[in-house]
N, C-alpha and C positions, 0 to 999 in steps of 0.2 A: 280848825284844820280845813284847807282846801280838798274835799274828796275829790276834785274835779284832774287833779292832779295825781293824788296818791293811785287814781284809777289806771291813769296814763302811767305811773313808774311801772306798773303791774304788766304790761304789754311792753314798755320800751325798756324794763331796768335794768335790762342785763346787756343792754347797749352802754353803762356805764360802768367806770373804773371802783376799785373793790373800795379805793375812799370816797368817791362820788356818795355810791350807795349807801357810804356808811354813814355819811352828813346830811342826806334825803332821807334814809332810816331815823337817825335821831330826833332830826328836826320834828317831820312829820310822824312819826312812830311813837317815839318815845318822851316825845313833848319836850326835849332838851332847851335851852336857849341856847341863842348864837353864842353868847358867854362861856354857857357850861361843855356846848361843843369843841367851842375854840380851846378851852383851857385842855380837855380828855386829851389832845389832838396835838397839845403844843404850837398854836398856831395862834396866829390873829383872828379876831371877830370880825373883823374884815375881808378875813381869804373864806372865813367859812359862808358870809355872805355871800360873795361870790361867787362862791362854788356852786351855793343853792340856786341862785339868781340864773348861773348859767345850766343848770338842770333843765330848770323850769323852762330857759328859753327850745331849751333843744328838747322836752318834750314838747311843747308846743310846735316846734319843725317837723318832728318826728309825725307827731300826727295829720299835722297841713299835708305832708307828702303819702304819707300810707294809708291814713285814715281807718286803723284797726278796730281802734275803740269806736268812733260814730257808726263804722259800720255794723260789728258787734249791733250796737243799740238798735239801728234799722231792720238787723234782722231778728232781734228779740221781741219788737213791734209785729213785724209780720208774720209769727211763728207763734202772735198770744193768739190766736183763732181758728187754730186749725188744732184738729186730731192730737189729743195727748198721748196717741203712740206715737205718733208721728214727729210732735213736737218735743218726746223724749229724746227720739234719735237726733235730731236735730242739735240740740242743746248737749250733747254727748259730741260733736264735732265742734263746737263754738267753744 
């Protein structure tokens, strides 16, 4: 499993449609194969490829332009040294 992805669905997934997420969920979630997605779905192994392939590409845009999650990370970096009240409240707005 790419966590580096499922991180990104987590911030971008409700930028997509209710079968997107449900063929990103399988895939990734629920370990499905293309096959056994395609078949639940009535679809080809090929559309559900697809469909995954163009997830991926536009969580990758998604990120290149908002950068939620990198920033997330930078600021969970600068927040492991300081004050754990501080760094409570902190991580309560992230």
């Amino acid at each position: 499993m790419d966590i580096h992805y499922v991180e990104l669905f987590d911030y971008y997934g409700e930028l997509f449609t209710d079968k997107q997420k449900e063929y990103f969920t399988d895939y990734y979630f629920n370990n499905l194969t293309l096959q056994e997605i395609a078949d639940n779905n009535n679809v080809s192994r090929n559309a559900v490829h697809k469909n995954i392939k163009d997830i991926i590409q536009k969580l990758d845009y998604y990120e290149s332009k908002l950068n939620l999650y990198s920033n997330k990370k930078k600021i969970e970096k600068l927040i492991s040294n300081i004050d754990e009240n501080i760094k409570v409240k902190i991580e309560e707005l992230i």
